[in-house]
N, CA, C and O atoms as a MOPAC input file, in Angstrom:
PM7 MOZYME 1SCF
protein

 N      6.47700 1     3.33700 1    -8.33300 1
 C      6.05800 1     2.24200 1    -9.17200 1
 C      4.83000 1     2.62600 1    -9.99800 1
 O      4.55500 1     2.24800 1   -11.13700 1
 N      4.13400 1     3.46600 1    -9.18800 1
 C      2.80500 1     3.57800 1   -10.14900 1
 C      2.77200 1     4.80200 1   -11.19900 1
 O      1.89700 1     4.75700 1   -12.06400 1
 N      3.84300 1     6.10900 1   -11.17900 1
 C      4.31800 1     6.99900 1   -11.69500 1
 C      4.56500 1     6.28700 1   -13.17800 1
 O      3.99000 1     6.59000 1   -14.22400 1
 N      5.27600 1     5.56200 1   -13.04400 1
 C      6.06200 1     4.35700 1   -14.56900 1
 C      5.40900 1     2.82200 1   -14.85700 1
 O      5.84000 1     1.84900 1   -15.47400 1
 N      4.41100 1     3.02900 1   -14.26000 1
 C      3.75600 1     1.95000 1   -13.95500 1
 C      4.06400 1     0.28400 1   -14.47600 1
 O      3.26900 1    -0.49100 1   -15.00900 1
 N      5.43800 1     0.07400 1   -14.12800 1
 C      5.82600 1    -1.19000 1   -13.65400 1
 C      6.40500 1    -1.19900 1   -12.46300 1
 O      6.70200 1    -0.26500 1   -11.71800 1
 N      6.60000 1    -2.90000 1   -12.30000 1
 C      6.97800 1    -3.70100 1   -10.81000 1
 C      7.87800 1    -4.39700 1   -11.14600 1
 O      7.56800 1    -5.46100 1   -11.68400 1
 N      9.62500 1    -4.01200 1   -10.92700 1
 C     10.33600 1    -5.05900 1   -11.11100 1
 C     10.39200 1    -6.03800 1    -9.95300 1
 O     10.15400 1    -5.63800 1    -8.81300 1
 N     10.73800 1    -7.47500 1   -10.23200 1
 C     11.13900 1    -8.46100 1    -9.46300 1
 C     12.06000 1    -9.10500 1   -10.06800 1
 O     12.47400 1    -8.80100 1   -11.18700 1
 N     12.49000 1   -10.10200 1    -9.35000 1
 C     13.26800 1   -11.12100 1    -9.52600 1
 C     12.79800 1   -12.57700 1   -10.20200 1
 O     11.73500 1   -13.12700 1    -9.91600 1
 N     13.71100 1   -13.06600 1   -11.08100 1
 C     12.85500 1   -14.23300 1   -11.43500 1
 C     14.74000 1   -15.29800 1   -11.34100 1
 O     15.89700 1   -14.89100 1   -11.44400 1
 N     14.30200 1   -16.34100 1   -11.16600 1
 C     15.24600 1   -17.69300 1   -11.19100 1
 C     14.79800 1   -18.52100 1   -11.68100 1
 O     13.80200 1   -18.90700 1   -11.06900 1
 N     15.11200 1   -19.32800 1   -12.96200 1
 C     14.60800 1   -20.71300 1   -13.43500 1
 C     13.33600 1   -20.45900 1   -14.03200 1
 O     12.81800 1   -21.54600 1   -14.28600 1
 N     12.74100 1   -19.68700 1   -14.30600 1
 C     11.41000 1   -18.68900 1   -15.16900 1
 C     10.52200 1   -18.49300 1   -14.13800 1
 O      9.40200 1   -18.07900 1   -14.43600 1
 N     10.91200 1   -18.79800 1   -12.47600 1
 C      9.68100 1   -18.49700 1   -11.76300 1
 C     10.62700 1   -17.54500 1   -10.88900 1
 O     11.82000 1   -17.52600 1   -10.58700 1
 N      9.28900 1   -16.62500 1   -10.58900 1
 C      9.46100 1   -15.74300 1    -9.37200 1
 C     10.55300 1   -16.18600 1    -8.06000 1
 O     10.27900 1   -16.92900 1    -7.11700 1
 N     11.56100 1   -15.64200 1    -8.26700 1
 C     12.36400 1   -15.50000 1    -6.65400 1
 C     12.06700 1   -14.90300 1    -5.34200 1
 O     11.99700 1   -13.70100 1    -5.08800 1
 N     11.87600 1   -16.05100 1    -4.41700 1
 C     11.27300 1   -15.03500 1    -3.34600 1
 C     12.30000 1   -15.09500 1    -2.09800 1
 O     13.23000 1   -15.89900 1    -2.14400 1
 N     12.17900 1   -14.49000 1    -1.30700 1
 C     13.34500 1   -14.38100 1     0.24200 1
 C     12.05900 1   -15.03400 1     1.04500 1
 O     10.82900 1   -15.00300 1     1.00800 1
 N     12.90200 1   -15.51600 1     1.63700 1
 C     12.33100 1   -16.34400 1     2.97600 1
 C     12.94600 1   -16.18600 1     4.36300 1
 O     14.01900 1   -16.75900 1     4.55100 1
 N     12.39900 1   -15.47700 1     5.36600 1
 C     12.83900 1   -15.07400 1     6.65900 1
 C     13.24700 1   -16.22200 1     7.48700 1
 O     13.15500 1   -17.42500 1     7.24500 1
 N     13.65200 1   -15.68700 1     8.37500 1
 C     14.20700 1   -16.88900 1     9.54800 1
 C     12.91400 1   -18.08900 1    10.45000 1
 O     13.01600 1   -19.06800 1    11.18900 1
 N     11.44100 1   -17.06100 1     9.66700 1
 C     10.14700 1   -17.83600 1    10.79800 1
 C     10.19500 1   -18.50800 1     9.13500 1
 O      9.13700 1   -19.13800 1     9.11600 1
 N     10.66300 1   -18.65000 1     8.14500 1
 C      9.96400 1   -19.25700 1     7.01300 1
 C      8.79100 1   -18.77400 1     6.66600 1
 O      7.87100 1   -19.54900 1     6.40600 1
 N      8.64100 1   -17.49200 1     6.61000 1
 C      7.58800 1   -17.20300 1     5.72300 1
 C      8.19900 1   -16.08900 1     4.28100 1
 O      9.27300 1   -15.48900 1     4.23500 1
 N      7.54400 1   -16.10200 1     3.66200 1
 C      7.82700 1   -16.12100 1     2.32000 1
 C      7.58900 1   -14.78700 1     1.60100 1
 O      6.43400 1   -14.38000 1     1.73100 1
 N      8.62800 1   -13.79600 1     0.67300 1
 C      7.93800 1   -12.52800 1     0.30600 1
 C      8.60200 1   -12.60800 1    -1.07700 1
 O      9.64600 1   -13.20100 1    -1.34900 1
 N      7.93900 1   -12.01900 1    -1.76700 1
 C      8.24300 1   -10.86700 1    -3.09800 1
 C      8.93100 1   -10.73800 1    -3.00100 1
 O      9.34700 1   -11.19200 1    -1.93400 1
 N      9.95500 1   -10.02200 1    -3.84900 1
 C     11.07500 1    -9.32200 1    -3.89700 1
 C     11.12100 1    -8.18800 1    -4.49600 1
 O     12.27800 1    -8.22700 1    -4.91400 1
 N     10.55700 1    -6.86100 1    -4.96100 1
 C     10.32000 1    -6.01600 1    -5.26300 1
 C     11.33100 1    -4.73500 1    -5.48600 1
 O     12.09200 1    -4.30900 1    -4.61600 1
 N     11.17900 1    -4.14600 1    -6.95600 1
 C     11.82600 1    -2.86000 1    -6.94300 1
 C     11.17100 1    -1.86800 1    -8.02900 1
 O     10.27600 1    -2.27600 1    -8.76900 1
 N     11.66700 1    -0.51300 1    -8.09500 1
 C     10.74300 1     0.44100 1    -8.71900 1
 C     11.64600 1     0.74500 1    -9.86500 1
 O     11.13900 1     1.74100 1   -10.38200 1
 N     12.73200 1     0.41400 1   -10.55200 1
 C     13.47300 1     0.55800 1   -11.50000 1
 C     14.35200 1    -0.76800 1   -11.75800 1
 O     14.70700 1    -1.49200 1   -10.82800 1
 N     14.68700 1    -1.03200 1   -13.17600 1
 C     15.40500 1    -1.71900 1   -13.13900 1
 C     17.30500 1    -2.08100 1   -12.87200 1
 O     18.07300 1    -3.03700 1   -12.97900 1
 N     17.34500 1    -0.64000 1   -12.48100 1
 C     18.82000 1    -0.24500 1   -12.60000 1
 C     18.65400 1    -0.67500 1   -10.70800 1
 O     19.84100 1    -0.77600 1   -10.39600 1
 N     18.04600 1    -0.87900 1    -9.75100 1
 C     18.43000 1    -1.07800 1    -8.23600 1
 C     18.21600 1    -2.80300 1    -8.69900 1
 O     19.12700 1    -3.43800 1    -8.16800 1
 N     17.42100 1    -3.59900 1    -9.40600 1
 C     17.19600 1    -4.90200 1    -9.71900 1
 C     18.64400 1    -5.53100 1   -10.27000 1
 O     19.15600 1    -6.50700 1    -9.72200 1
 N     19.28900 1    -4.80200 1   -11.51100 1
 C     20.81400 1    -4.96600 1   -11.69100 1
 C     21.93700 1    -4.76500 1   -10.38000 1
 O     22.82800 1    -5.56000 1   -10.08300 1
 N     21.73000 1    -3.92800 1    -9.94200 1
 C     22.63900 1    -3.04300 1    -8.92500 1
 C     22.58600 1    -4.75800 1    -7.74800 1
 O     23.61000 1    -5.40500 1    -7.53000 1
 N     21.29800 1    -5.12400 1    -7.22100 1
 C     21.24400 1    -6.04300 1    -6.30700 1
 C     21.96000 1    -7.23500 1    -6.75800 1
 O     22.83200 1    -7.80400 1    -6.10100 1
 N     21.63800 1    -7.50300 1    -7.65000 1
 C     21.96000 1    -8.76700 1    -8.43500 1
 C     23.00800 1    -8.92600 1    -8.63100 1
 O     23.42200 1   -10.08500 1    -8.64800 1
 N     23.86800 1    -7.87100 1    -8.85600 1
 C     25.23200 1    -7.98900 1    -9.08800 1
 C     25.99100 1    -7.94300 1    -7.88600 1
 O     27.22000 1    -7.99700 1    -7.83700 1
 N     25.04200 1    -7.82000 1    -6.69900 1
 C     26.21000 1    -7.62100 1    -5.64200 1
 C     25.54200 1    -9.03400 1    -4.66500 1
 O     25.94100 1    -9.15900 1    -3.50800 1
 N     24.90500 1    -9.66200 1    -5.02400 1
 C     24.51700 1   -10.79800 1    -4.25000 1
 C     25.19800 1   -12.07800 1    -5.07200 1
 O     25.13400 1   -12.14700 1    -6.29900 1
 N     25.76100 1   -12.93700 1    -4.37000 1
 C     26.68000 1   -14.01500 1    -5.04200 1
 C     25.49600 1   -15.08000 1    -5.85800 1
 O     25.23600 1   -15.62100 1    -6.93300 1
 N     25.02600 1   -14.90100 1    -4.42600 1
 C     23.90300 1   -16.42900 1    -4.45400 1
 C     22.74800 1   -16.36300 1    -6.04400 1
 O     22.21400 1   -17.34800 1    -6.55400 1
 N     22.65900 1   -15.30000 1    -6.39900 1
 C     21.16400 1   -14.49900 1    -7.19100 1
 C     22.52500 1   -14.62900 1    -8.42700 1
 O     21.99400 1   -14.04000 1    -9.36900 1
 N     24.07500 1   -15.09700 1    -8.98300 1
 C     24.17600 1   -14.98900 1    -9.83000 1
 C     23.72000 1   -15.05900 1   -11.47400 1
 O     24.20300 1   -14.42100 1   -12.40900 1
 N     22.81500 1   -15.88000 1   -11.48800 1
 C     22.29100 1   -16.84300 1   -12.09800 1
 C     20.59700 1   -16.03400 1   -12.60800 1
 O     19.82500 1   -16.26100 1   -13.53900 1
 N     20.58500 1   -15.08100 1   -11.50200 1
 C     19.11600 1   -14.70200 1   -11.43500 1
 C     19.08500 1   -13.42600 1   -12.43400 1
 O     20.06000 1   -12.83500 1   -12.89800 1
 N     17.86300 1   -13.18400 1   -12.62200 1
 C     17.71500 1   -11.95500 1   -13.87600 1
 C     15.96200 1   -11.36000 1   -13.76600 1
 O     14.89600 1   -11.97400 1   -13.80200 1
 N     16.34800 1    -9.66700 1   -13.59900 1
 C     15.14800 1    -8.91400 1   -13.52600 1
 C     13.88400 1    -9.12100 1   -14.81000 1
 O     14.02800 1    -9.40900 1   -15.99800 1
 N     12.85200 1    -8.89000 1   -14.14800 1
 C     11.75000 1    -8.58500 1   -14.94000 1
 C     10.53100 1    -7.67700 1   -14.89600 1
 O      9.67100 1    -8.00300 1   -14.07800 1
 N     10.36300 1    -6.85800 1   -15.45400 1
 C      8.95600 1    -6.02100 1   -15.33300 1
 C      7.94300 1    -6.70100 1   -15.10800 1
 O      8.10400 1    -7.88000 1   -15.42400 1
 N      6.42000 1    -6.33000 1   -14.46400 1
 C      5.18600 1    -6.55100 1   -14.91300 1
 C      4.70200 1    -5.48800 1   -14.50600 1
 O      4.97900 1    -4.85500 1   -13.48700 1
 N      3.74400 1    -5.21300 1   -15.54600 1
 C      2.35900 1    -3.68600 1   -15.26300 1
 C      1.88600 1    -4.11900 1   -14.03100 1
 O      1.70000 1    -5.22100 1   -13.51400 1
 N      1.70400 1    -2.66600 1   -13.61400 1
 C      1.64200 1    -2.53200 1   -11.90400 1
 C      0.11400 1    -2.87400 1   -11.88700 1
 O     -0.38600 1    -2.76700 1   -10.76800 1
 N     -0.53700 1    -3.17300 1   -12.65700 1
 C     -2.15700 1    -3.08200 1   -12.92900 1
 C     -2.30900 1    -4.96600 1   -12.66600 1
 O     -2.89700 1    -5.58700 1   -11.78000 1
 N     -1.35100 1    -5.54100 1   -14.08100 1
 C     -1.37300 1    -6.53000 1   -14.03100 1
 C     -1.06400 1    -7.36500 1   -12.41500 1
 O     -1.80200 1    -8.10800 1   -11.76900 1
 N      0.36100 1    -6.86300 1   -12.12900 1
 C      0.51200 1    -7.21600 1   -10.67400 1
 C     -0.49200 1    -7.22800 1    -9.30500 1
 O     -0.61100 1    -8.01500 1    -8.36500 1
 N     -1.18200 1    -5.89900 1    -9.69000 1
 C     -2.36800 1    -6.43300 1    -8.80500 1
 C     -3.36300 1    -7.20500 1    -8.65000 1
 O     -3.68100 1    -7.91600 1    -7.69700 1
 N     -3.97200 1    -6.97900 1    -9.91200 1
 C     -4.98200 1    -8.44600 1   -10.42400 1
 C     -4.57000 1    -9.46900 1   -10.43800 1
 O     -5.31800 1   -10.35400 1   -10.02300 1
 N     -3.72100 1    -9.70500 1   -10.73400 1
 C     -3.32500 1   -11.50700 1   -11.21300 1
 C     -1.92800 1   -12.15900 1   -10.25800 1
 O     -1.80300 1   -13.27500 1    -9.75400 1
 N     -0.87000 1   -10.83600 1   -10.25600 1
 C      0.17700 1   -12.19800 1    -9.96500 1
 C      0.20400 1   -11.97400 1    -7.88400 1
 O      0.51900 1   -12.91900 1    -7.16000 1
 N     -0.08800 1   -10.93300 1    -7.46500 1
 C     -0.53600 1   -10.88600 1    -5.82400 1
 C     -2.03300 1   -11.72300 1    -5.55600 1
 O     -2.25300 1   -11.91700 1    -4.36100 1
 N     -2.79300 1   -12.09700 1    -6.24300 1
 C     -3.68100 1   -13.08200 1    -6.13200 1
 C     -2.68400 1   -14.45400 1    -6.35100 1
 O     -2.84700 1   -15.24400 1    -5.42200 1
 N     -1.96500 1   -14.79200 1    -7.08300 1
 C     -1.13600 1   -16.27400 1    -7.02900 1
 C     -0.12900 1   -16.65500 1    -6.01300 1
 O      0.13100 1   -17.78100 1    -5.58800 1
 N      0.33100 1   -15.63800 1    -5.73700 1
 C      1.10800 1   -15.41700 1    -4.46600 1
 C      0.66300 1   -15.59800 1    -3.31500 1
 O      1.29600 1   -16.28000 1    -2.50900 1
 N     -0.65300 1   -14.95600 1    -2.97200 1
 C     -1.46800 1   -15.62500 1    -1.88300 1
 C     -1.67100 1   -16.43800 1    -1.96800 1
 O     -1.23200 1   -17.17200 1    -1.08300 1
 N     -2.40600 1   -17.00700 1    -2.94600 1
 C     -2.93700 1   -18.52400 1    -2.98300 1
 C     -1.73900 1   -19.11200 1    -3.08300 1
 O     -1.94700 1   -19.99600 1    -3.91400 1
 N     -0.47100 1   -19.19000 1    -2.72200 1
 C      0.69500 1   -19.92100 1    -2.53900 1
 C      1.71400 1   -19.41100 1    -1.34700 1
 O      2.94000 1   -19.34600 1    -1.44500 1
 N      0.85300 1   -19.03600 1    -0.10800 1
 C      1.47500 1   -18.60600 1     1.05400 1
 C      2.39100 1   -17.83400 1     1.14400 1
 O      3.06600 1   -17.79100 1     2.17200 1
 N      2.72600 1   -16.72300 1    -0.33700 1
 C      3.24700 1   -15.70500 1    -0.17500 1
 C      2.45500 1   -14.41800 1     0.71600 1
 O      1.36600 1   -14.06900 1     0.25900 1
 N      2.74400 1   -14.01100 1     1.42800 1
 C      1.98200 1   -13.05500 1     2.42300 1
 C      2.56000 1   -11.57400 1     2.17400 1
 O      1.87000 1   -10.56000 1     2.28200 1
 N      3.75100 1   -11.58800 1     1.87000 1
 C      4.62100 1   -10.29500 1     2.16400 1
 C      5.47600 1   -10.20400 1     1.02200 1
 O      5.95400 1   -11.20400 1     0.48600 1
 N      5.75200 1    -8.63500 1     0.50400 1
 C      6.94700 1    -8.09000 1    -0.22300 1
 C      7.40600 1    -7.62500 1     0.00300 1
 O      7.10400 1    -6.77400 1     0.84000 1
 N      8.72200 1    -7.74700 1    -0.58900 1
 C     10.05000 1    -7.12700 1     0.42400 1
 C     10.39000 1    -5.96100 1    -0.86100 1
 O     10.70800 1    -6.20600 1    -2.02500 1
 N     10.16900 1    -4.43300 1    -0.09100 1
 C     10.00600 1    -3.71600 1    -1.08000 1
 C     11.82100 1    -3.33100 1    -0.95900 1
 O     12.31000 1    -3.34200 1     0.17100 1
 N     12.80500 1    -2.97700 1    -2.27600 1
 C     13.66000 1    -2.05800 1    -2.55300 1
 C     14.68000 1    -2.73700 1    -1.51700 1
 O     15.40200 1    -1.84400 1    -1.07400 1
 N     14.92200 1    -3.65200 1    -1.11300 1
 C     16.18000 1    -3.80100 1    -0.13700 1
 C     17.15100 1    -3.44800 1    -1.00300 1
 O     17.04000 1    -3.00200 1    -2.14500 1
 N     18.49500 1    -3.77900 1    -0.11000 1
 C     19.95000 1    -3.50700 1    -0.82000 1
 C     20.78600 1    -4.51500 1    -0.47900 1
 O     20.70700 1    -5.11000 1     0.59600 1
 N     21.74900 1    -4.79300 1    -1.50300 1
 C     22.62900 1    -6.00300 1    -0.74500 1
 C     23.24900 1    -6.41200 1     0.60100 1
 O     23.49700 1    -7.55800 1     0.97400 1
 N     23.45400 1    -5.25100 1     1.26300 1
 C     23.72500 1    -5.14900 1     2.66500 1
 C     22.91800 1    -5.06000 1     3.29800 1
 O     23.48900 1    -4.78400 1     4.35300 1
 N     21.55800 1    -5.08700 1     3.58000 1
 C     20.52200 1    -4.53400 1     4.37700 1
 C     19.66700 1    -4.86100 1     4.27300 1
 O     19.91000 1    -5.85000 1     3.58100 1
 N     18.37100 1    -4.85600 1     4.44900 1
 C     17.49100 1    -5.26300 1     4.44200 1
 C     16.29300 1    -3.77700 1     3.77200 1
 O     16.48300 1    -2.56100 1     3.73800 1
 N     14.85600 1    -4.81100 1     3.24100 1
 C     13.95900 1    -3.68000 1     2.33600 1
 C     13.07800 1    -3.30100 1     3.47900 1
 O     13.22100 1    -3.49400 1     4.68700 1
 N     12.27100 1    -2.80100 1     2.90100 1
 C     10.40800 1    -2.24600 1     3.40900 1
 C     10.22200 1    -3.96500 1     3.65400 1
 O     10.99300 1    -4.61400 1     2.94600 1
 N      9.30300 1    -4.80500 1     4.56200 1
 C      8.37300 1    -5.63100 1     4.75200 1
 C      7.10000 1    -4.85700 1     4.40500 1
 O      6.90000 1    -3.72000 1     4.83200 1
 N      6.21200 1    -5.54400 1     3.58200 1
 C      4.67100 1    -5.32000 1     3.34200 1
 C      3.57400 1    -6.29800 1     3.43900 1
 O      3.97000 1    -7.33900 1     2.91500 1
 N      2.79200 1    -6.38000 1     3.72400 1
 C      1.66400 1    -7.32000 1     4.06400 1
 C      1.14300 1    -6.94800 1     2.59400 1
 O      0.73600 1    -5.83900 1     2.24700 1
 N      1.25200 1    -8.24500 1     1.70000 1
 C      0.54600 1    -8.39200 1     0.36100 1
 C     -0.68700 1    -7.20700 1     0.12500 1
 O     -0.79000 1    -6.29000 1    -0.69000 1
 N     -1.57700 1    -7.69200 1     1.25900 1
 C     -2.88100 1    -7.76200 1     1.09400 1
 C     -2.85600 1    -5.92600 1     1.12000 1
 O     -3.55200 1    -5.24600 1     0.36600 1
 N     -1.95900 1    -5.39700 1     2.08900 1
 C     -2.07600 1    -3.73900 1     2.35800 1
 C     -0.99500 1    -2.97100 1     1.12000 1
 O     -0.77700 1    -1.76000 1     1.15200 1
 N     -0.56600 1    -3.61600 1     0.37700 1
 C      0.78400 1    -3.20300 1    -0.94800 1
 C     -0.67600 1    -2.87600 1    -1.90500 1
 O     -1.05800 1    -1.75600 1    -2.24300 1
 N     -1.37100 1    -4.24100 1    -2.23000 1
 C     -2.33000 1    -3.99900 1    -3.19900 1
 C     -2.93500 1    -2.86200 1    -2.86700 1
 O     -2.87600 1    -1.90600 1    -3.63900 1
 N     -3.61900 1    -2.78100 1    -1.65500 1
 C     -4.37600 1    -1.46900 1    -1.51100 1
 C     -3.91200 1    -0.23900 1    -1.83300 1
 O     -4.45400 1     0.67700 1    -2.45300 1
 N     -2.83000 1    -0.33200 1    -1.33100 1
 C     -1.65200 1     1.45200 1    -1.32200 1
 C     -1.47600 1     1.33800 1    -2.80600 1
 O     -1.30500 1     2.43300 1    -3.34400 1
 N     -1.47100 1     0.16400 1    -3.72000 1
 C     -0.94300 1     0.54200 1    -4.83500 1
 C     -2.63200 1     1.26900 1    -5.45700 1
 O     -2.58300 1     2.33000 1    -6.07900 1
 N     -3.85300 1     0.66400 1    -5.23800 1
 C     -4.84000 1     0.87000 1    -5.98800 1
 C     -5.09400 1     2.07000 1    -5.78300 1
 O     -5.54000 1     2.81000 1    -6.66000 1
 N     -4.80600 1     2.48900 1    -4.40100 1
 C     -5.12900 1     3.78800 1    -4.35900 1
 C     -4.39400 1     4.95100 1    -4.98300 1
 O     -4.82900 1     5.93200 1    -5.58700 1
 N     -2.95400 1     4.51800 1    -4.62500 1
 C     -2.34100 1     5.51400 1    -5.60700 1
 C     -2.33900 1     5.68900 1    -7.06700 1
 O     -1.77100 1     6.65800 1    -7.57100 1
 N     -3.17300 1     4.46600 1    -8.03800 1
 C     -3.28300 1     4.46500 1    -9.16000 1
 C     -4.79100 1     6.05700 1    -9.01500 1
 O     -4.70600 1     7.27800 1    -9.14900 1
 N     -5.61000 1     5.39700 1    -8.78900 1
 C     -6.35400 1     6.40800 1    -8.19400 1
 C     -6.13100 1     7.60300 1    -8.95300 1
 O     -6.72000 1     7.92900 1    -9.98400 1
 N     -5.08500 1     8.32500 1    -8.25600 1
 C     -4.31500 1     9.55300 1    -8.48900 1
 C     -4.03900 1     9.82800 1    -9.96100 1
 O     -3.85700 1    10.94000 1   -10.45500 1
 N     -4.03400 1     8.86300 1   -10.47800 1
 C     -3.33200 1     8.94700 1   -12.15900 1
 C     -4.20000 1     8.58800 1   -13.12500 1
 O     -3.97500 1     8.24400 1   -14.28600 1
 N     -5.71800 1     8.75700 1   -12.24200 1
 C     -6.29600 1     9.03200 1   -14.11500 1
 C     -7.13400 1     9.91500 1   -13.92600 1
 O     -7.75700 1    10.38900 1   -14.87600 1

């Protein structure tokens, strides 16, 4: 993600789509290209309707993982697949791994 430095997700109805586990808590939906964001989408019935979007991996950290917390999003569900399940991430430790690996790139 930080190589190409965007963050695809999911969006439904112009807001962010998120998965919600069996305890009800709430994640991101996350991918590093947009061709696995098509690939999912097309193989999930329910997400017909739904459609990918970029944001700068810069922006994503500053602004939209700060709104997410402040709205009891805790976790992103990095790269799953229609059959299976992704990475789980604790918001708060994604931002870090991402800042640091920006780090690397200037």
């Amino acid at each position: 993600m930080c190589d190409w430095e965007y963050i695809w997700t999911l969006y439904d109805n112009g807001h962010i789509l998120l998965n919600e586990d069996k305890d009800g808590n709430l994640s991101i939906i996350l991918f590093p290209f947009e061709e696995f964001t098509s690939y999912y989408l097309q193989n999930i019935e329910e997400l017909k309707d739904s459609f990918s979007k970029r944001v700068n991996v810069e922006k994503f950290i500053k602004e939209t993982i700060e709104k997410l917390l402040s709205n009891n999003v805790v976790n992103a569900l990095v790269f799953p697949i229609p059959d299976g399940f992704g990475l789980s991430i604790p918001l708060c430790k994604l931002k870090e791994d991402l800042k640091q690996e920006l780090e690397n790139y200037k």
